[in-house]
N, C-alpha and C positions, 0 to 999 in steps of 0.2 A: 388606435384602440389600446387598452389597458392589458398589462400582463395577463390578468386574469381572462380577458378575451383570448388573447392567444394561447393559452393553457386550452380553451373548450375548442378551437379551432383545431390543434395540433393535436390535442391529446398527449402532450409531453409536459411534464413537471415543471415547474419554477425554477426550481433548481437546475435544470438542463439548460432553460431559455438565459438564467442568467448567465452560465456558465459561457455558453456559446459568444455570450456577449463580454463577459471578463474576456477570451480566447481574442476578441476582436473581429471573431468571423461575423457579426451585425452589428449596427450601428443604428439601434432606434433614435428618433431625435425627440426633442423635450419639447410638451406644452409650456409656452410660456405664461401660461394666467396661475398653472399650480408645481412647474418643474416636473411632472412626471413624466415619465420614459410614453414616449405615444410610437407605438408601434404603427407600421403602416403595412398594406398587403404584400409588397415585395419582400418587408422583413418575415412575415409567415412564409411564401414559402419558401425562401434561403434556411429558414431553422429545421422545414419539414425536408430539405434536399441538405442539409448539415446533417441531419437525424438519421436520413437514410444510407447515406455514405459511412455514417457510425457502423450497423448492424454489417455493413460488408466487410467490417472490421478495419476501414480507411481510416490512420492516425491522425489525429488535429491539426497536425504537423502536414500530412501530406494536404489535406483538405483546404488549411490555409492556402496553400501553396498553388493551389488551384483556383484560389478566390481570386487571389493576385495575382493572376496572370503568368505565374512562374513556369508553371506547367499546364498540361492540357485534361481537361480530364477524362478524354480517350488512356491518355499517356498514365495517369493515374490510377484507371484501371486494368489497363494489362499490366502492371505491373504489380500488382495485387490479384488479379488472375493467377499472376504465374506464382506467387508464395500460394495462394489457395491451393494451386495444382499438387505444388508440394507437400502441403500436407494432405492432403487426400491421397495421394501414392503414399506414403508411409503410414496412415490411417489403413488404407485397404491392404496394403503386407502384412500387415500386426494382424487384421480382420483373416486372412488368409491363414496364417500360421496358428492363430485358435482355433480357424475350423479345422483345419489337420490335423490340432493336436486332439479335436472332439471326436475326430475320427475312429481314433483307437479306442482300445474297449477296456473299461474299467482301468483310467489313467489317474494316476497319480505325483503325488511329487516321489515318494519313493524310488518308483519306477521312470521315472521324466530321464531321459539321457539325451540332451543337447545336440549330441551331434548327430542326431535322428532326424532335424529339422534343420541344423544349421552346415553346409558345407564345408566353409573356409569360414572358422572362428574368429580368426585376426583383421579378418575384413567386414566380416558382421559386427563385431564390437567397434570397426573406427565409424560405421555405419549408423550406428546409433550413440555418437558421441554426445549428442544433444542431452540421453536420458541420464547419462553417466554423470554431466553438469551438474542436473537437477538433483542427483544424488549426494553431490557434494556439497550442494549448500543446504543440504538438508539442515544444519545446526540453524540456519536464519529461521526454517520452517515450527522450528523446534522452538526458540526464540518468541518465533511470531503467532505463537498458538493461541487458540481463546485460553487454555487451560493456561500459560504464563499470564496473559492479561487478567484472567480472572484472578490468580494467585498476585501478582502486583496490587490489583483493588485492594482485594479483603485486606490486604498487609496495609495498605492506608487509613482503612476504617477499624482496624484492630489495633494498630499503633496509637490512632486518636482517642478512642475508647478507654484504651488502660492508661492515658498520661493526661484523660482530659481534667478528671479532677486534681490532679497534681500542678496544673498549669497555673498560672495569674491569671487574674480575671483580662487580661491585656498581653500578647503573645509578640514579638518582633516576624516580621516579612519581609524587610530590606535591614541591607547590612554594611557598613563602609571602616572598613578596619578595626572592625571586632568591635564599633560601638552599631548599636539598632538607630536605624533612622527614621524604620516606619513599625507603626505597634496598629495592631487589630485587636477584634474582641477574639476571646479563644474558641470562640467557635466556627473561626474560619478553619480551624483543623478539618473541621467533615467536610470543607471544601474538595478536598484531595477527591477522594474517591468519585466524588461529581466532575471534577475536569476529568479522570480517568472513563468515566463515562460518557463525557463529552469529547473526547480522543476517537474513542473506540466507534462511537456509531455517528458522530457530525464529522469530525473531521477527516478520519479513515478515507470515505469516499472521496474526498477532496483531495485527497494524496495521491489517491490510486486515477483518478482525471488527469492529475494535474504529471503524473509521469508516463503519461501515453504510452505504455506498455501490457496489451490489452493480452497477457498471456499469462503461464506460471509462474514465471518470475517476478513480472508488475504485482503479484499477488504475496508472494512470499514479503517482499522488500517494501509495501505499503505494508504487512502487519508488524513485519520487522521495526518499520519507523515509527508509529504508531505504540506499537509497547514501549519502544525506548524513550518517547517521548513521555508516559506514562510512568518508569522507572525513575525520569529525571522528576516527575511531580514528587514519589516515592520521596526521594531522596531528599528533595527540598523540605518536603514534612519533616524530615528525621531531622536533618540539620537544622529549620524552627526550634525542636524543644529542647536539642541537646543544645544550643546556643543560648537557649533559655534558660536551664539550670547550670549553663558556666562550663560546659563539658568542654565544648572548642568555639572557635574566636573569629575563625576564617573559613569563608567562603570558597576558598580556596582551594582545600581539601576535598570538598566535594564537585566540585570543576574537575578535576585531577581524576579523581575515581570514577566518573560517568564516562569519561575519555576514552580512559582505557580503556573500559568495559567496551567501550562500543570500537573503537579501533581493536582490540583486542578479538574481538569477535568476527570483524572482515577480515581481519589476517589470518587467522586461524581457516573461513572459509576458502581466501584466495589460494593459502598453502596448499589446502587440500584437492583444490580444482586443477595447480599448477602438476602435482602427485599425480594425479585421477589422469591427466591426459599424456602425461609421460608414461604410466601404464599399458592407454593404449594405444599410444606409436609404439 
């Protein structure tokens, strides 16, 4: 049967079925009168018992692992049981100590005194090291906003705007020692803002798949990759026209500053997580 068969069968996306299969957990095999992918009923339901193992939040990692006989998948799920259990006891303490605090009458932050709720301070903050993390890389979060991504676009499509008429009718895109070795028409400049668009909503998802990390962090660090991915477009524009009008000559320089920026920017995070948890030992 044809993908599109297994789309109305499953009820899951294209995009899933192929995914499953880039992953290697299916192996449809190919008609030979046209090459397409001929799916067979075994492979529906491995994608619909792939799909469900998803929603229990099982990684592709651990699921492979269980296709191949690595592990059992008894064994794969209790041990996904037991992080679920985890977070539902820490899920229902947080839930317990709102209702405590809803308890009181006309509460506020003003009036909020911590140690109403909390015993031993130094053992509740090593208790919730987890959120104190999430705190610290808050800069990636920051980083990884729509509001940066949308501020990187417009800066693509305003750069192109004000320098389109100033350009040749014929722009450089590749560079090999400060001579051009590939020339476009100049209106691949509004390119820019299109792959930033196509970052943001085609490939994002594929990043955030492809780093089995189905939590806040896989979330921070796909938007994080994703805008910087998008800054290095930025970039590439700016160094197009200024290479154009003879400003600089090398490639080089802007290799060098996207570097930093982005190393510059996990050091800065790591310092402050390494800080943050020396706090609270």
């Amino acid at each position: 049967m044809t993908i599109k068969d297994v789309e109305k069968r499953t009820g899951l996306s294209r995009s899933n079925i192929r995914f499953y299969e880039k992953e290697n957990l299916i192996e449809p095999s190919r008609n030979e009168s046209n090459g397409y992918r001929d799916y067979s009923e075994n492979d529906v339901e491995n994608i619909k018992k792939i799909a469900y193992l998803r929603t229990l939040e099982i990684s592709i990692e651990d699921i492979r692992s269980v296709i191949s006989g690595k592990v059992t998948l008894q064994e794969t799920i209790e041990k996904q049981n037991e992080i679920l259990k985890s977070q539902i006891i820490d899920l229902n303490r947080a839930k317990l100590m709102c209702e405590k605090m809803l308890d009181e009458e006309n509460i506020s932050y003003e009036k909020l005194q911590v140690e109403q709720y909390v015993t031993d301070m130094h053992d509740y903050w090593k208790d919730h090291q987890t959120v104190f993390k999430m705190d610290s890389v808050s800069f990636l979060y920051i980083w990884g906003s729509m509001l940066t991504w949308t501020m990187i676009t417009a800066l693509c499509l305003i750069i192109g705007a004000l320098s389109y008429s100033k350009l040749p009718a014929e722009i450089p895109v590749q560079w090999s020692k400060g001579m051009a070795t590939s020339l476009v028409n100049k209106n691949w400049i509004f390119i820019c803002p299109v792959i930033c668009i196509i970052i943001r909503y085609l490939l994002k998802p594929f990043i955030y798949a492809r780093l089995q990390m189905n939590n806040y962090y896989g979330e921070i660090i796909t938007e994080y990759l994703a805008n910087y991915m998008c800054f290095i477009v930025l970039s590439v524009e700016i160094f197009s026209i200024l290479f154009t009008f003879g400003v600089v000559k090398s490639v080089v320089v802007l290799l060098f500053l996207n570097t930093a920026v982005f190393i510059g920017l996990l050091v800065v995070g790591l310092v402050k997580m390494d800080l943050r948890e020396k706090e609270i030992l």
